[in-house]
C-alpha atoms as a printed R data frame, in Angstrom:
    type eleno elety resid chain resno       x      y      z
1   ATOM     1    CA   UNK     A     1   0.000  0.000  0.000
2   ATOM     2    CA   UNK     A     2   1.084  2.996 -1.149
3   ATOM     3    CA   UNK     A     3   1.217  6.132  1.658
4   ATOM     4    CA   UNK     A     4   1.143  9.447  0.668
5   ATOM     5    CA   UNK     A     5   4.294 11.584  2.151
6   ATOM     6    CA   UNK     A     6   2.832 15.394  3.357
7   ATOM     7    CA   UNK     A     7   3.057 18.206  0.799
8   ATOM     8    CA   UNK     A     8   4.995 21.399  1.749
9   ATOM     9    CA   UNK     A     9   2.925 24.341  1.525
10  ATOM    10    CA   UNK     A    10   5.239 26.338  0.635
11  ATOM    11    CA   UNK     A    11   6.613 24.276 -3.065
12  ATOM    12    CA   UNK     A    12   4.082 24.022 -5.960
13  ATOM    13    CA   UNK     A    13   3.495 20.865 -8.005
14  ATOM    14    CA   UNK     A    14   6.785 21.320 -9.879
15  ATOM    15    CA   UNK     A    15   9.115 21.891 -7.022
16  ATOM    16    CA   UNK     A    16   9.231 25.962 -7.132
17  ATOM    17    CA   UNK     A    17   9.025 28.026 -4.313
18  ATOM    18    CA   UNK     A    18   5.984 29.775 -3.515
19  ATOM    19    CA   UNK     A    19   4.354 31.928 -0.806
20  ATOM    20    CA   UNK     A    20   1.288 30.390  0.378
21  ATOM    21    CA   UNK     A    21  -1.790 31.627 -0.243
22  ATOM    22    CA   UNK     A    22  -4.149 32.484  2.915
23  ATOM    23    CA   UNK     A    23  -6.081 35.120  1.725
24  ATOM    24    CA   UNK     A    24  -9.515 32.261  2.042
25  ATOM    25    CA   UNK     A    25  -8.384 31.814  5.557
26  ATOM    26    CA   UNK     A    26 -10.213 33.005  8.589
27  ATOM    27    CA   UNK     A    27  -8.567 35.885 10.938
28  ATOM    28    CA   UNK     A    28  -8.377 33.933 14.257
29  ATOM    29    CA   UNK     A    29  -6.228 34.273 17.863
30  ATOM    30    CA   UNK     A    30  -2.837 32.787 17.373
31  ATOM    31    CA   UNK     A    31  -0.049 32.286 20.034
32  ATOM    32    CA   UNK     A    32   3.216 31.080 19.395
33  ATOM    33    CA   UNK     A    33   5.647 30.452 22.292
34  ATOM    34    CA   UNK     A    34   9.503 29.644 21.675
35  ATOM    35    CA   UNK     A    35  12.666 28.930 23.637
36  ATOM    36    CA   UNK     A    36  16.221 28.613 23.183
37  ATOM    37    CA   UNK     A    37  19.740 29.021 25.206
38  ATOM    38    CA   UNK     A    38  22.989 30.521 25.487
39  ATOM    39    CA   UNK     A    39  25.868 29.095 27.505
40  ATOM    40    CA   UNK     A    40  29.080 30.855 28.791
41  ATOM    41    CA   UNK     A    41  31.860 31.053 30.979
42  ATOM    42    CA   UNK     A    42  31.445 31.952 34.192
43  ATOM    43    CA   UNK     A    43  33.789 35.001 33.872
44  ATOM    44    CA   UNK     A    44  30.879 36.479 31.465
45  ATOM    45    CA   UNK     A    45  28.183 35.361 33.773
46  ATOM    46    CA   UNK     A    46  29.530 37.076 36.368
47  ATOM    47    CA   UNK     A    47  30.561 40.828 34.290
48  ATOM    48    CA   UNK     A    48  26.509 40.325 33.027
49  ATOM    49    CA   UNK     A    49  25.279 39.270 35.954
50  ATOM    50    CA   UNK     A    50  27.026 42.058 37.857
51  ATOM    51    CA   UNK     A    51  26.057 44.654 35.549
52  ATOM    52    CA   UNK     A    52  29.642 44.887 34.163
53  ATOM    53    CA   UNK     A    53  29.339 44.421 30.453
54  ATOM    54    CA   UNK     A    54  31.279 47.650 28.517
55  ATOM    55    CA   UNK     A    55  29.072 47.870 26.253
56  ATOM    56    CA   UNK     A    56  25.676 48.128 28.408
57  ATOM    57    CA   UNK     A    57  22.791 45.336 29.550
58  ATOM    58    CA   UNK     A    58  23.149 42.481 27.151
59  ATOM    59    CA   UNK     A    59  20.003 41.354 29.128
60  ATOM    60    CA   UNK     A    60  17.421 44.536 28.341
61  ATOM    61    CA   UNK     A    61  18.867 44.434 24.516
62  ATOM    62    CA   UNK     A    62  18.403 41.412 23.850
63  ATOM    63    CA   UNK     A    63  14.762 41.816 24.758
64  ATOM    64    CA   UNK     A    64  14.525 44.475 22.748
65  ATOM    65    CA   UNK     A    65  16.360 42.949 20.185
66  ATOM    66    CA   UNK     A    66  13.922 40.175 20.232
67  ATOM    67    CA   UNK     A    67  10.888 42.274 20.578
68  ATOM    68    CA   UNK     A    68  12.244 44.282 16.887
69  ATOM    69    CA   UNK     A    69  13.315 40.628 15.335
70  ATOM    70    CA   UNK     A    70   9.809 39.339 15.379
71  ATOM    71    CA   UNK     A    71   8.305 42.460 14.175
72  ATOM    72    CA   UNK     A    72  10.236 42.222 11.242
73  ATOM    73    CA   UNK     A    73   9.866 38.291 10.256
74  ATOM    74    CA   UNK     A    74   8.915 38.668  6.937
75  ATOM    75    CA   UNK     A    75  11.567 41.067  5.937
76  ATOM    76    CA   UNK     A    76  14.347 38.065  7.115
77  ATOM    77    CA   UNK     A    77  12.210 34.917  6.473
78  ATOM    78    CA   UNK     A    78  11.384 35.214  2.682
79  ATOM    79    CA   UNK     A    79   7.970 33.355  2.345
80  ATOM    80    CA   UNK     A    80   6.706 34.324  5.548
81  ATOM    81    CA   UNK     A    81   3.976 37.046  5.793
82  ATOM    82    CA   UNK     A    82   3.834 40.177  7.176
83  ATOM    83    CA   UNK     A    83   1.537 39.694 10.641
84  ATOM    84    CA   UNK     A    84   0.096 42.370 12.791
85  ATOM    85    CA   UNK     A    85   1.477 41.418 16.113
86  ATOM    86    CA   UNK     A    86  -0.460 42.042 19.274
87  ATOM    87    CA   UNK     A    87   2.543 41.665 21.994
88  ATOM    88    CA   UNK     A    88   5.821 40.416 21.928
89  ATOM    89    CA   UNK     A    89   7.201 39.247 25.290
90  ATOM    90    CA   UNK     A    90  11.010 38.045 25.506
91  ATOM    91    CA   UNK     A    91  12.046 36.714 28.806
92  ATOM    92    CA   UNK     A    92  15.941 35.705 29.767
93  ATOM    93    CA   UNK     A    93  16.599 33.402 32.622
94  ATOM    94    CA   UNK     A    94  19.570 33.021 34.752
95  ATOM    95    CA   UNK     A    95  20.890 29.356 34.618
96  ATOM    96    CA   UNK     A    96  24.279 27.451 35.796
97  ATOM    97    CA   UNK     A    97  25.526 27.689 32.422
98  ATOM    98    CA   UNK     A    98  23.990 31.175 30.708
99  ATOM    99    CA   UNK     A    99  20.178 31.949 29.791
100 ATOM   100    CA   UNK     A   100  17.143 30.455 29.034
101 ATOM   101    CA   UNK     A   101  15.614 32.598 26.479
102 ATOM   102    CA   UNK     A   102  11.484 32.765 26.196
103 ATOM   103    CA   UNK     A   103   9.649 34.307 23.386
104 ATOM   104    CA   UNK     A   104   5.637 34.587 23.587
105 ATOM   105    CA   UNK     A   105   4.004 35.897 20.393
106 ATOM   106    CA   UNK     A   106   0.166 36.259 19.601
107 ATOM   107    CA   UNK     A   107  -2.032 37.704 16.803
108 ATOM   108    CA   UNK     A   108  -5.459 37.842 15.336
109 ATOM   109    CA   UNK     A   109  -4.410 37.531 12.008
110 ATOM   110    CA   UNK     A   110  -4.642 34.228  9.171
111 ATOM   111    CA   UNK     A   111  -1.377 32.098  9.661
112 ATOM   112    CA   UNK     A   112   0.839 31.512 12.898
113 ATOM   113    CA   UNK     A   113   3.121 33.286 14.655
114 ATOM   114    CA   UNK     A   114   5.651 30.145 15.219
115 ATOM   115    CA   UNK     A   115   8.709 31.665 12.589
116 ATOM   116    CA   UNK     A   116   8.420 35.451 15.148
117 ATOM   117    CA   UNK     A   117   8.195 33.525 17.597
118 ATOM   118    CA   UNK     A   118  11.731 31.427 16.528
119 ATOM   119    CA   UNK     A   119  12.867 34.591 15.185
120 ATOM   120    CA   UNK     A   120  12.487 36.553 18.230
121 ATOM   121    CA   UNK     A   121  14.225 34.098 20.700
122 ATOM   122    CA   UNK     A   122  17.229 33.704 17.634
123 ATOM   123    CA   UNK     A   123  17.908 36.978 17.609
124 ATOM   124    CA   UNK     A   124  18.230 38.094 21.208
125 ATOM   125    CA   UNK     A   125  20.634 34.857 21.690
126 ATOM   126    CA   UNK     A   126  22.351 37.003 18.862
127 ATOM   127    CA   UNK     A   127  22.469 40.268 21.012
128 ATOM   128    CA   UNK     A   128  24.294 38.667 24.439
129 ATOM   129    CA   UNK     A   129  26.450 36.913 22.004
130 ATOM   130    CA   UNK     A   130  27.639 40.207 20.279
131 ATOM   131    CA   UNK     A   131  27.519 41.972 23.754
132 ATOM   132    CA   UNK     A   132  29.568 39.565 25.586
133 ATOM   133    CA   UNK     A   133  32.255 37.915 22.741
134 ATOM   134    CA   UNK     A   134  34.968 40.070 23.992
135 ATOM   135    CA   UNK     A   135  35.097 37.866 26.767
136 ATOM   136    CA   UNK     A   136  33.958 35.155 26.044
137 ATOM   137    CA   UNK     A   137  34.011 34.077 22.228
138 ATOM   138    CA   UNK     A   138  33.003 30.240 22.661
139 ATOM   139    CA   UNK     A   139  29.529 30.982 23.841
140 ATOM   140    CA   UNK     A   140  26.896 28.227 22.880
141 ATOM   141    CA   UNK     A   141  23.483 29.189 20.881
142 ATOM   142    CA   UNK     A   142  21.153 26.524 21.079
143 ATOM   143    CA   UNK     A   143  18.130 24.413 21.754
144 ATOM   144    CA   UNK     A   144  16.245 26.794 19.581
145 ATOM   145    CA   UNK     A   145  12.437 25.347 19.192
146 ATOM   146    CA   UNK     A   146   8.936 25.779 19.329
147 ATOM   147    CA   UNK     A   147   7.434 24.934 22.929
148 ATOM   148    CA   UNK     A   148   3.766 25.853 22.010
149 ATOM   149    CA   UNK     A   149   1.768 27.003 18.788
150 ATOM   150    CA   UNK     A   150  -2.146 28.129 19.710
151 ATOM   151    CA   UNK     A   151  -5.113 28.487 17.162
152 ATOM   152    CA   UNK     A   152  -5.658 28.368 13.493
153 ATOM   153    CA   UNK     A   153  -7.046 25.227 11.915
154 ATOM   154    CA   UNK     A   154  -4.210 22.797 12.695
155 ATOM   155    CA   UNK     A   155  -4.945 23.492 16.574
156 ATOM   156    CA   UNK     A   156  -2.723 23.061 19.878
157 ATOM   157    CA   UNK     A   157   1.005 22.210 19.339
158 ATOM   158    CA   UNK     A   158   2.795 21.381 22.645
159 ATOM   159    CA   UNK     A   159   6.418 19.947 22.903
160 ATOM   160    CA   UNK     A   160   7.361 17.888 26.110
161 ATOM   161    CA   UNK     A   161   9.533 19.858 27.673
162 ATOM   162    CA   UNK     A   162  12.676 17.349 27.966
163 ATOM   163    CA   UNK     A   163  12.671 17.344 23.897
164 ATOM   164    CA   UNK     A   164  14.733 20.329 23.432
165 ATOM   165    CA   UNK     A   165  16.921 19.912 26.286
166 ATOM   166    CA   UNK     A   166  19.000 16.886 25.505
167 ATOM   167    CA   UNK     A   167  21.605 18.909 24.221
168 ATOM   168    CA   UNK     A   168  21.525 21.594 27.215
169 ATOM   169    CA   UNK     A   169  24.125 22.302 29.072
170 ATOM   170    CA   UNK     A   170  27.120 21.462 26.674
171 ATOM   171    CA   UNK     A   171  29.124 23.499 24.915
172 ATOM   172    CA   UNK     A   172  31.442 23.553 21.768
């Protein structure tokens, strides 16, 4: 028996790229939430932790950061569309090794929020990277993933929480 393998929405019939089409669909509440990590050193835990970092925070610009990355998806994501995002919360946690970053986006709007969601938490890893690499260049991005997606037709997406950690806590 023959099974049929899932069709990307985003590739036509042929194979070519394509942005998909959700004009038809309706405008409904949409939540995405998504979490990743940095690791480092404890020297740079301690200068961010102790509000030492030359160049400023690395904590409040990253969540800004964050906050800007998932407002502007689309323009970085090519096939993703433009959303009207109601709030945009990015949330850093203190851990043993570095942070726990926390991204919670919602809309009303026709497609998900998951990509500003992944976006969001990508980009403020970014930030503390660039604001701490003079001391510590061999920080660890990682464990980026989607923890939650909320509404639209497919429904509730929630990950078990040990999935994206099997690779916490080591570094390169």
């Amino acid at each position: 028996m023959k099974t049929s393998r899932p069709r990307l929405s985003h590739v036509d019939a042929r194979g070519r790229v394509k942005m998909v089409d959700v004009g038809e669909k309706p405008s409904t509440r949409r939540e995405a939430v998504a979490r990743g990590s940095v690791s480092m050193s404890r020297e740079a835990m301690t200068l961010v932790r102790g509000g030492r970092v030359k160049k400023g925070d690395p904590l409040q610009a990253a969540r800004l950061a964050g906050i800007m990355a998932a407002k502007q998806t689309s323009a970085l994501i090519p096939l993703c569309h433009p959303l009207p995002l109601s709030s945009v919360h990015v949330d850093l946690t203190p851990t043993a090794r570095g942070y726990d970053i926390e991204a919670r986006v919602s809309t009303t709007a026709q497609t998900g929020v998951e990509m500003e969601a992944l976006t969001a938490v990508a980009v403020a890893a970014l930030t503390v990277y660039d604001m701490v690499k003079a001391v510590d260049k061999r920080m660890v991005i990682g464990d980026i993933r989607v923890m939650l997606k909320a509404g639209g037709k497919s429904g509730t997406y929630r990950r078990a929480e040990d999935q994206g950690s099997k690779q916490k806590g080591k570094r390169g």
